[in-house]
Structures are given as structure tokens and as C-alpha cells.
N, C-alpha and C positions, 0 to 999 in steps of 0.2 A: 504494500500500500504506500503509494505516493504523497506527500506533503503538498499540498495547494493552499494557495494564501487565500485567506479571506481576504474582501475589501476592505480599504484604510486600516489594514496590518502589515505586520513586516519581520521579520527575523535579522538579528546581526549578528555575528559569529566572530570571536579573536582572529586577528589577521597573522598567523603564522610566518609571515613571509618579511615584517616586517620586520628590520633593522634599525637598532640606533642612530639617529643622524637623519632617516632617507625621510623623506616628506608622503611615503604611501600612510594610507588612514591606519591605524590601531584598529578598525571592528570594520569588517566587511556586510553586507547581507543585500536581502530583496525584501520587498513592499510591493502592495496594490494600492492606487492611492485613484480613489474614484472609477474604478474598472480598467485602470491605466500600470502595467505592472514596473515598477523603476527599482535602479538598485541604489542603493545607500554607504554611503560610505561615514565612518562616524575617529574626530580623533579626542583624546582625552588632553583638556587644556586644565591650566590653573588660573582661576582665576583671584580675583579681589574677593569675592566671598565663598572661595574652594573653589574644588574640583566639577568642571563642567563636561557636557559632550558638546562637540561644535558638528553639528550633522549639515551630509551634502545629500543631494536628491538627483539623481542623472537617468537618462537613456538605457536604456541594456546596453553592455557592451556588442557588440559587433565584430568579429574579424574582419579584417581588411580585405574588401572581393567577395563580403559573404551579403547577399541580402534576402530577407523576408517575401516570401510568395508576394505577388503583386497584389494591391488589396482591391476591392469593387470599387468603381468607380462612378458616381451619380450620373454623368453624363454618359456612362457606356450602354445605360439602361432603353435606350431607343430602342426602334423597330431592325429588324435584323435585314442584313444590305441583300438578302438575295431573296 
């Protein structure tokens, strides 16, 4: 059984990869944010009154040359040319 987000959730996970110094986030994960699925990246700052998460909100990643089935289009919905 598969893991599927609810809407307006999200899971973040310790970022294993990261290194002292490098600028990749501390916590990794994904969200549904309005039926829209994005990934999150979250880093642990300090602040003036502690410890905060400073969270980003992005695109899925992508490979380079990789894209997504073409999605419907409103305007392809016409009468068919033949």
C-alpha cells in the first residue's frame, strides 16, 4: 500500500545528503497544496526568539529532457477536422 497525500498536507523527511557549509535544505518532503502537488524544502534557522523552520514551496522536480504527458487542452475540444 502506497502513501498518497491528502490535500493541504505534506510530509518532510531529514535531508541525509546534506553537508556542513553546503546551502541544500536540512528537511526535504512533498505536499498537496489545493489539489496542486509541490515539494518543500524546509532549513532550521536561529532566530531572535529560537529556533525556527524557514520553509520553501516549489514545482516537482523534473529531469532535464523529461516532460509530463501533454495535458487537454480547452481549445482542442472543437469538432474533429475530418
Amino acid at each position: 500500500m502506497s502513501y498518497e497525500l491528502q490535500d493541504n498536507s505534506g510530509s518532510l523527511f531529514r535531508n541525509n545528503k546534506k553537508q556542513d557549509g553546503d546551502k541544500q535544505p536540512d528537511y526535504r518532503g512533498s505536499a498537496k497544496v489545493n489539489g496542486v502537488e509541490k515539494e518543500i524544502a524546509a532549513w532550521v534557522k536561529q532566530g531572535a526568539k529560537g529556533t525556527f523552520l524557514s520553509i520553501k514551496f516549489s514545482a516537482p522536480y523534473q529531469k532535464p529532457g523529461e516532460q509530463k504527458s501533454p495535458a487537454f487542452k480547452k481549445e482542442d475540444s472543437g469538432d474533429l477536422p475530418f
